[in-house]
C-alpha positions as CSV (number, residue, x, y, z in Angstrom):
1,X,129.4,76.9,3.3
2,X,128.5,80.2,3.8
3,X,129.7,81.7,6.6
4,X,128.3,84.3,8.8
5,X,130.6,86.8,10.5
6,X,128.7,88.6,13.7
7,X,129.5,91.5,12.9
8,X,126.8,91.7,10.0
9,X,124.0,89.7,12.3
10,X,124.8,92.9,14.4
11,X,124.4,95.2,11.5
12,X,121.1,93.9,10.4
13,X,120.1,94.0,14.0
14,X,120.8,97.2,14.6
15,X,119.4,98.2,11.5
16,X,116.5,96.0,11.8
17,X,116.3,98.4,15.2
18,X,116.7,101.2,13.8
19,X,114.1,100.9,11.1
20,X,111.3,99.6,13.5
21,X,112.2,102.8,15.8
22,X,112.4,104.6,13.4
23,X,109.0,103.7,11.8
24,X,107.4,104.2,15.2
25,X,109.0,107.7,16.5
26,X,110.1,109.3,12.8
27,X,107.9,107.6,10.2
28,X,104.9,107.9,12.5
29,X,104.8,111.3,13.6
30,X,105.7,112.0,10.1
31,X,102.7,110.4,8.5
32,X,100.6,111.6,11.0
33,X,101.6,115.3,10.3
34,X,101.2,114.6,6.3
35,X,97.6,113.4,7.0
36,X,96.9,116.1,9.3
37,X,98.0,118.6,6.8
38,X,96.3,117.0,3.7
39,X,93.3,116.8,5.9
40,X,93.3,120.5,6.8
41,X,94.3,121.2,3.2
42,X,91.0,119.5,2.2
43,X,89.3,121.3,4.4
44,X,90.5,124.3,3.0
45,X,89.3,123.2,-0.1
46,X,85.8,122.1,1.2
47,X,85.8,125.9,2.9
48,X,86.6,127.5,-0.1
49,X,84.8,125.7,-2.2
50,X,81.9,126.3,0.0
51,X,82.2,130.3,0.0
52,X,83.0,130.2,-4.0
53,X,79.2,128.6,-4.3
54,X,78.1,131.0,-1.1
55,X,79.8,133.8,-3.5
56,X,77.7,132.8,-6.5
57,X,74.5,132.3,-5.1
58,X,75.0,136.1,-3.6
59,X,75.9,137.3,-7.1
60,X,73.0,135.4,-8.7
61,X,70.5,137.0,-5.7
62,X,72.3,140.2,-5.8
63,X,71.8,139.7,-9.5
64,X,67.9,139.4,-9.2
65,X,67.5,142.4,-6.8
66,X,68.8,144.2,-9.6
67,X,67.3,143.0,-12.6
68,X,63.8,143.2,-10.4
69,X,65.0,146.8,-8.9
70,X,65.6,148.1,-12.3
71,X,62.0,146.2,-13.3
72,X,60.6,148.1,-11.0
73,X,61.8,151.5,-11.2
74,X,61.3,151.2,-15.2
75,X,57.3,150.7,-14.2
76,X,57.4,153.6,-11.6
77,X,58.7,156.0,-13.7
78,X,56.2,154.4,-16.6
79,X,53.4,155.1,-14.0
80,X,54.6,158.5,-12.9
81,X,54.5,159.1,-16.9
82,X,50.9,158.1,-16.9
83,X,49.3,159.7,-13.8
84,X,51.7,162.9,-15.4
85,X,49.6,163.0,-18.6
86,X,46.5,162.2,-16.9
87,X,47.1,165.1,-14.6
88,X,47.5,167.4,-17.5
89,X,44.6,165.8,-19.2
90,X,42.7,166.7,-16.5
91,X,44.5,170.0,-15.9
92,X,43.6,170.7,-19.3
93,X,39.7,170.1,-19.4
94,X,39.6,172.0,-16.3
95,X,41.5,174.9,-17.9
96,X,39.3,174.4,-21.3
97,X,35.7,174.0,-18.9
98,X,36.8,177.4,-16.8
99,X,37.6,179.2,-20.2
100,X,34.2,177.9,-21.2
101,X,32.1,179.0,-18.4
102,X,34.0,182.6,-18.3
103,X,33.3,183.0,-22.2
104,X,29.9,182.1,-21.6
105,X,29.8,184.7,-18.5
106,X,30.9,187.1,-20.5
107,X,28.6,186.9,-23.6
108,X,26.0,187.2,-21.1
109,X,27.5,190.0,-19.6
110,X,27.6,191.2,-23.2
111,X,24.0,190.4,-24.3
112,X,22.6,192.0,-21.0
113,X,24.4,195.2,-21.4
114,X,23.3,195.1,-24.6
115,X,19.7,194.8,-23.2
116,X,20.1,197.7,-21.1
117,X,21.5,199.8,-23.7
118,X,18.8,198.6,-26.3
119,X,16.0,199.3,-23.5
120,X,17.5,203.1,-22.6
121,X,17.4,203.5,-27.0
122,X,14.1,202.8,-26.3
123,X,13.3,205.0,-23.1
124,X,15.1,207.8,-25.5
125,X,13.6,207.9,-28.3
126,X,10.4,207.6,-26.6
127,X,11.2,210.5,-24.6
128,X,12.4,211.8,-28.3
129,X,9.3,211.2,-29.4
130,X,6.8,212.4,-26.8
131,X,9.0,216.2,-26.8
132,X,8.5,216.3,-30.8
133,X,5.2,215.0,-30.7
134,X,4.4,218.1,-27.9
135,X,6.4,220.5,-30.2
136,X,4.3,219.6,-33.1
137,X,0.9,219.5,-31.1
138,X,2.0,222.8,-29.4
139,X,3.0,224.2,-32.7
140,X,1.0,223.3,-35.8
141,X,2.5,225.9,-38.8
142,X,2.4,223.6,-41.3
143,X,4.4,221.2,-43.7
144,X,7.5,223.0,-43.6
145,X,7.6,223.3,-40.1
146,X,6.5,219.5,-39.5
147,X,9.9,218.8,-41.7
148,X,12.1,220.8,-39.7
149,X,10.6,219.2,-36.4
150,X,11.1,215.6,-38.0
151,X,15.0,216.7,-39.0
152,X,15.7,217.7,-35.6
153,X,14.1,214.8,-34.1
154,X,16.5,212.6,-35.9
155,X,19.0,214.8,-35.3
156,X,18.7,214.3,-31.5
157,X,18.1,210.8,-31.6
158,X,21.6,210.1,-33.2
159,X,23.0,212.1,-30.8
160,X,21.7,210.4,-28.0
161,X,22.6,206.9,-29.9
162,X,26.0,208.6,-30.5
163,X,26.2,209.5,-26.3
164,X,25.0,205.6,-25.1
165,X,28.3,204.5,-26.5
166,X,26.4,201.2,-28.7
């Protein structure tokens, strides 16, 4: 038969002890920590993963602001390129329209000066004309005479067009 010493009943006792308080104040606390950890370590993992998608939904945004800020200042400097040449358009006529009206001013400046000057030829040689006209009624000697008279009448008359500066 088999026998049984008591000394191993006590062994497997106390081990059979020793493992169940063990389980309860070593094993426990143990496992207990381990799931703690592997909790918080998930968490971690939920947290990060979390601010990784936080991250890339700020670079895709931040992404955007850009692309549309560059969008946009492309189209204001396109616009200030417009409204530039359509200031110098402008700029332009009115230069071209000024340049106008003074030419214009000035050829009627010009064509009224020379009205005046034309108009003072006039008064002259009809001044010119009355003195030779007296000469020759106040002096009658004949052909020769009337030739000399005529000479010196045209005489004067391009002196006085010669003095009106035309």
């Amino acid at each position: 038969m088999v026998q049984i010493n008591l000394n191993l009943v006590f062994t497997i006792i106390n081990l059979l002890i020793l493992y169940l308080l063990m389980k309860r104040f070593l094993f426990g606390p143990i496992i207990r920590v381990m799931d703690e950890r592997k909790a918080m370590i998930e968490q971690q993992f939920q947290a990060a993963r979390e601010t990784e998608d936080k991250a890339e939904e700020l670079r895709r945004h931040y992404e955007d602001a850009l692309k549309s800020a560059k969008e946009e200042s492309f189209r204001i400097v396109e616009q200030a390129r417009q409204e530039a040449r359509m200031q110098a358009d402008q700029s332009a006529r009115e230069t071209q329209a000024r340049a106008e009206a003074m030419l214009a001013g000035a050829r009627e400046d010009i064509r009224s000066e020379r009205e005046n000057a034309m108009r003072q030829m006039q008064s002259e040689i009809g001044k010119l004309a009355m003195e030779a006209a007296a000469k020759i009624m106040a002096d009658e000697s004949g052909p020769e005479k009337n030739l000399a008279l005529y000479d010196q009448f045209l005489k004067e008359a391009g002196d006085s067009d010669d003095d009106s500066g035309c």
